[in-house]
C-alpha positions in Angstrom: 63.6 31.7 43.7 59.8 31.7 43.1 59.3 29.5 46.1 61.0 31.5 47.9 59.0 34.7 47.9 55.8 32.8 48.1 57.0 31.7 51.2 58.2 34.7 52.5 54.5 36.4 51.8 52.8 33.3 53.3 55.2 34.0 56.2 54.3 37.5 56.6 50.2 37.1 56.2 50.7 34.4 58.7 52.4 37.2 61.3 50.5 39.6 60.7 47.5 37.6 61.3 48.4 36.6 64.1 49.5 39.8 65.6 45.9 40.8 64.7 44.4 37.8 66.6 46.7 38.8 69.8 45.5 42.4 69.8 41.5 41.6 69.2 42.5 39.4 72.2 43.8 41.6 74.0 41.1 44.2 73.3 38.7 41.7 74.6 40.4 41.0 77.7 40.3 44.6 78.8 36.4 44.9 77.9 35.8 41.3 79.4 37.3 43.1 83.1 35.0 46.3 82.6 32.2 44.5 81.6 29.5 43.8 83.6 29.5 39.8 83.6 30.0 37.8 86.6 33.1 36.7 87.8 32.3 32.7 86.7 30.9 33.8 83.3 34.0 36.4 82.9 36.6 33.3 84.0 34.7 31.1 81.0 34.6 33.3 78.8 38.3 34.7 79.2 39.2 30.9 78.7 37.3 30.8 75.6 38.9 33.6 73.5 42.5 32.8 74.0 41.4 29.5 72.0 39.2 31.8 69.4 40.2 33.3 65.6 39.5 36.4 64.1 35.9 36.1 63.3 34.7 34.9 66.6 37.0 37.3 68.4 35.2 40.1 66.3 31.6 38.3 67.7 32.9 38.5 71.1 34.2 42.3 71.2 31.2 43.1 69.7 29.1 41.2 72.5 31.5 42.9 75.4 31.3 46.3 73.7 27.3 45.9 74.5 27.5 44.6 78.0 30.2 47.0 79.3 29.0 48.4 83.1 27.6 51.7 82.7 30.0 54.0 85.2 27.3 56.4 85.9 24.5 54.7 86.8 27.0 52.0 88.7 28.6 54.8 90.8 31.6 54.3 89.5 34.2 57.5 89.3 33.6 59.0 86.0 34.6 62.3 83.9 32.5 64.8 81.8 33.2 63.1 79.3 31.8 60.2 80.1 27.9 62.2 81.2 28.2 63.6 77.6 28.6 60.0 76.3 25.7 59.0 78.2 23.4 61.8 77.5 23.9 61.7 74.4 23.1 57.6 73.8 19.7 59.3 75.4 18.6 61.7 73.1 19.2 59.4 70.3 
């Protein structure tokens, strides 16, 4: 009965692990699209993290977050919400 349970938790840290890993994944996808990378470096690098785990995915979020296309200064349609954003990353 022991073994059991262990296995059943082992199960479920394994699932939800991997759930984690799919939506960092994900997350990274969408930035990877919005980011301001060229298309060759965004096709390498969106072949990379479908092979990555946790800790790297974490590295490359972080990276994407840094290197997303800013929609002002780009021309981009934007909101208010996004020229308070940016003025206030100025003041700081």
């Amino acid at each position: 009965m022991e073994n059991t349970k262990n296995s059943n938790y082992e199960d479920f840290i394994k699932g939800t692990t991997e759930e984690n890993n799919d939506r960092l994944k994900q997350e990274c996808e969408n930035l990877l699209h919005s980011s301001n990378y060229d298309d060759d470096m965004k096709s390498d690098l969106e072949i990379e993290l479908w092979n990555y785990e946790e800790e790297e995915l974490n590295k490359m979020k972080a990276m994407l977050l840094m290197n997303q296309t800013d929609r002002i200064n780009a021309g981009h349609e934007y909101t208010q919400t996004d020229i308070k954003r940016k003025l206030k990353r100025e003041i700081k």
